[in-house]
Each structure stands twice: as C-alpha cells, then as structure tokens.
C-alpha positions, 0 to 999 in steps of 0.5 A: 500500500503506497503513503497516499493510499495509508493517507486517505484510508486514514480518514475513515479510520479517523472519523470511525474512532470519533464515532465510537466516543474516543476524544476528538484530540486523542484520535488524531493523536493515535491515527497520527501516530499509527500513519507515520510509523506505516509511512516510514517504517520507523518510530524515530520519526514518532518520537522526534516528533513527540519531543518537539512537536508540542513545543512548537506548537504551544510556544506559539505566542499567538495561542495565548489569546485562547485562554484570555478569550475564553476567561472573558466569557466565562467573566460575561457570562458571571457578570450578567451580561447576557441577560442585561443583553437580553433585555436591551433588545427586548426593550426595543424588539419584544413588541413585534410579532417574533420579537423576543426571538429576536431580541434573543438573538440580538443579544446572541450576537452581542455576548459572541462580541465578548465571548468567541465560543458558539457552544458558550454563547449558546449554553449562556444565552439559553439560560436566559432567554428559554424561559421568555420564550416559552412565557410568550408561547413559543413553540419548542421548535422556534426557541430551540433553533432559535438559540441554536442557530445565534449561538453560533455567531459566538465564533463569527463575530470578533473576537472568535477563538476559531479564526485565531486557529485559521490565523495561525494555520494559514500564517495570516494576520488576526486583526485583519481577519476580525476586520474581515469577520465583521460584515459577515457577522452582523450578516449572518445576524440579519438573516437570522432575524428575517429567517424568524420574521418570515417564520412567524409570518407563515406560522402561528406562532409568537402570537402573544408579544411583549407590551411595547417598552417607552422610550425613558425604560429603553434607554436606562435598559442600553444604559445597563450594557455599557459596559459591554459596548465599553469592552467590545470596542475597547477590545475590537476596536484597539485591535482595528485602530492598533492600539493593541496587538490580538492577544494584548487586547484578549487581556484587556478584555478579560481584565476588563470583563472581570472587574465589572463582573466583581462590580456587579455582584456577579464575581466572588472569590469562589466564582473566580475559582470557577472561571479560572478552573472552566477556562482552563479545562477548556484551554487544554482541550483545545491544546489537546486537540491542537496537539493531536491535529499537529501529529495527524498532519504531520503525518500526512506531510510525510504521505505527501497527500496535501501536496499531491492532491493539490497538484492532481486538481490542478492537472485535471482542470477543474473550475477554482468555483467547483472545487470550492464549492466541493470543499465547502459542502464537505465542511457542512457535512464534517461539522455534522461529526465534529466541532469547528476547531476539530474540523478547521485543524483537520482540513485546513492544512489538506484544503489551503494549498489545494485553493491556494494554487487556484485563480480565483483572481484575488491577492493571495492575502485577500484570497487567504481572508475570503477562504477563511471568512468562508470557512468559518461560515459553513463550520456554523452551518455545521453546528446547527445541521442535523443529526448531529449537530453540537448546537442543537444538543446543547440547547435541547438539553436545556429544554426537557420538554421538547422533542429533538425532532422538533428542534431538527424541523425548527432548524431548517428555515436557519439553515436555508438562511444559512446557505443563501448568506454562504452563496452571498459571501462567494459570489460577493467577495467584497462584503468580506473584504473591503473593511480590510481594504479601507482600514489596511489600505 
C-alpha cells in the first residue's frame, strides 16, 4: 500500500474512532501516530516528533489569546451580561410579532462580541432567554433553533477563538481577519432575524408579544450594557485602530470583563475559582486537540497527500468555483461529526494549498481572508445541521420538554438562511473584504 493510499484510508479510520466516543484530540493523536510509523517504517520519526512537536506548537505566542478569550466569557457570562443583553433588545424588539426571538438573538450576537465560543454563547444565552420564550408561547421548535442557530455567531463575530486557529494555520494576520469577520457577522445576524420574521409570518406562532417598552425604560435598559459596548470596542476596536496587538487586547478584555463582573455582584472569590478552573479545562482541550491535529498532519506531510492532491486538481482542470464549492459542502457535512476547531485543524492544512494554487483572481492575502471568512461560515452551518449537530444538543438539553425532532424541523428555515448568506459571501467577495481594504489600505 503506497503513503497516499495509508493517507486517505486514514480518514475513515479517523472519523470511525470519533464515532465510537474516543476524544476528538486523542484520535488524531493515535491515527497520527499509527500513519507515520506505516509511512516510514520507523518510530524515530514518532518520537522526534513527540519531543518537539508540542513545543512548537504551544510556544506559539499567538495561542495565548485562547485562554484570555475564553476567561472573558466565562467573566460575561458571571457578570450578567447576557441577560442585561437580553433585555436591551427586548426593550426595543419584544413588541413585534417574533420579537423576543429576536431580541434573543440580538443579544446572541452581542455576548459572541465578548465571548468567541458558539457552544458558550449558546449554553449562556439559553439560560436566559428559554424561559421568555416559552412565557410568550413559543413553540419548542422556534426557541430551540432559535438559540441554536445565534449561538453560533459566538465564533463569527470578533473576537472568535476559531479564526485565531485559521490565523495561525494559514500564517495570516488576526486583526485583519476580525476586520474581515465583521460584515459577515452582523450578516449572518440579519438573516437570522428575517429567517424568524418570515417564520412567524407563515406560522402561528409568537402570537402573544411583549407590551411595547417607552422610550425613558429603553434607554436606562442600553444604559445597563455599557459596559459591554465599553469592552467590545475597547477590545475590537484597539485591535482595528492598533492600539493593541490580538492577544494584548484578549487581556484587556478579560481584565476588563472581570472587574465589572466583581462590580456587579456577579464575581466572588469562589466564582473566580470557577472561571479560572472552566477556562482552563477548556484551554487544554483545545491544546489537546491542537496537539493531536499537529501529529495527524504531520503525518500526512510525510504521505505527501496535501501536496499531491493539490497538484492532481490542478492537472485535471477543474473550475477554482467547483472545487470550492466541493470543499465547502464537505465542511457542512464534517461539522455534522465534529466541532469547528476539530474540523478547521483537520482540513485546513489538506484544503489551503489545494485553493491556494487556484485563480480565483484575488491577492493571495485577500484570497487567504475570503477562504477563511468562508470557512468559518459553513463550520456554523455545521453546528446547527442535523443529526448531529453540537448546537442543537446543547440547547435541547436545556429544554426537557421538547422533542429533538422538533428542534431538527425548527432548524431548517436557519439553515436555508444559512446557505443563501454562504452563496452571498462567494459570489460577493467584497462584503468580506473591503473593511480590510479601507482600514489596511
């Protein structure tokens, strides 16, 4: 059997070891392993890498902003921000047929604003928000995909854990891809928005609304989340204006996010404890999936199926837009199985230089962003596409009462929505791009 024949069968052994509940991290680890001992023949190769691979990879200065970008999401989240959130969308939206759904989703888009996690914004923003859902008679369907589909704004809208990985793997630079991130994620927010007005336009659902909230009430309710506005742009926008570099700026968000979360009540020393101890777990699953990921691709470096795919796609001739389009539905089916930093540390390194020596007649640096924006947005596709899903476990976890098949039919208007902005985004790849453009010019 030739290196490339062990490569591709790899990922069929790789996708059967997640199936059967091995850690994400560990069977790459192991498939990793196992692939480079059959390509080479040797385990010198294996231990060489076990010696340096994880100093590479983690003294990495640029993966340092993880942890701080999860530690302030967990402050957020302490702090009570994703309810005051809430309740300022509500005070302007909530009188409208749909309102509260998209007062929910609204404030979905504003904690990913502080958070960067879709899983952490989902889980939060549910804790909050299900409850006055299922108060003004929502169906169990609407409010479950509701959420699931705005929790995944975590990872689009800067800052966003997902897009620091993509940095680092395709030696692009951060900022510029928040800058990116943008205008696609205050996108995929309004057609989540459309996506639940035309529903309950054709349904009966949301009859019951809010009363409508007057003005003195809407301002002292935007008044209770300045400090969320006063981090955001203290965060994204020093990092837009180049006041901070990415990882300085995740400090001052997560200092930032912490002293009010204390101010507010919300932080005592058994809370902080709790953060800490959350954020770190967290931080060394993603290093261990990080650590795996390195393995399995270095031992598809030395099967030389990256380089060999790629030049086999460019003999053939195929349209760049084919291959793309081929390589973006295959995301849509992965992030069925997987999470999007497993999927994005899996395929990106398979997938950049296969698009990389295409025409698709942008600068390699503008092509680079515009691959990257794309990429992260069908890994949200992925996160709410059933059966599988991670979006929609979690949130239907938080509402024993309604079926998982009710979620599965709530999705499916979401994820239409879904896959127009993705077509919008590659047909148009302006949208992602000229904020870089005007700001980096």
């Amino acid at each position: 059997m030739s290196s490339i024949d062990i490569a591709l069968w790899s990922f069929p052994v790789l996708i059967a070891l997640i199936f059967i509940r091995i850690p994400i991290g560990a069977a790459m680890l192991l498939t990793g392993l196992v692939g480079t001992w059959l390509v080479t023949g040797s385990w010198t190769p294996i231990l060489a890498q076990m010696k340096n691979l994880s100093w590479s990879n983690f003294a990495n200065y640029s993966l340092s902003i993880i942890p701080l970008f999860l530690l302030m999401g967990q402050f957020a989240a302490h702090g009570g921000m994703s309810r005051s959130l809430f309740k300022a969308a509500e005070a302007f939206l909530g009188h409208r047929r749909g309102g509260v759904a998209i007062s929910a989703v609204g404030a979905c888009a504003g904690f990913g604003a502080i958070c960067g996690s879709s899983l952490a914004t989902a889980a939060t923003m549910a804790q909050v928000t299900l409850p006055e859902l299922r108060r003004y008679g929502y169906s169990g369907g609407l409010a479950t995909a509701a959420l699931a589909a705005g929790g995944t704004l975590g990872i689009l809208i800067p800052p966003s854990v997902v897009l620091v990985i993509y940095a680092i793997l395709t030696e692009q630079n951060i900022a510029k891809l928040f800058v990116a991130a943008f205008v696609p994620g205050i996108l995929a927010a309004v057609f989540y928005l459309v996506a639940i007005s035309v529903i309950v336009r054709v349904s009966k659902d949301a009859e019951t609304t809010c009363d409508r909230v007057p003005w003195p009430a809407r301002l002292s309710a935007v008044i209770e989340i300045w400090p969320v506005l006063v981090i955001f742009f203290l965060v994204v926008g020093g990092i837009y204006l180049g006041w901070f570099t990415p990882t300085e700026a995740a400090a001052i968000g997560a200092a930032g996010t912490g002293l009010v979360a204390w101010i507010k009540g919300g932080l005592d020393r058994v809370r902080l404890m709790d953060c800490l101890k959350k954020t770190a777990v967290s931080s060394g699953m993603i290093f261990f999936i990080v650590l795996g990921a390195g393995v399995y691709n270095t031992f598809l470096a030395f099967s030389q199926l990256p380089q060999s795919g790629a030049a086999w796609v460019v003999e053939q001739g195929f349209s760049p837009w084919l291959i793309l389009t081929i390589i973006l539905a295959l995301f849509i089916v992965l992030g069925c199985i997987m999470d999007s930093m497993s999927m994005i540390l899996l395929t990106v390194p398979i997938f950049f230089p296969i698009v990389s020596a295409m025409d698709f007649g942008l600068p390699p640096e503008e092509f680079a962003l515009w691959f990257g924006i794309l990429i992260l947005v069908v890994a949200e596709v992925g996160l709410i596409t059933p059966p599988v899903g991670l979006n929609l476990f979690i949130i239907n976890s938080m509402a024993p009462g309604v079926p998982m098949r009710d979620t599965y039919r709530g999705i499916l208007p979401f994820i239409s929505a879904d896959i127009l902005r993705t077509l919008v985004l590659v047909l148009f790849p302006p949208i992602s791009l000229w904020l870089v453009r005007l700001l980096y010019s």
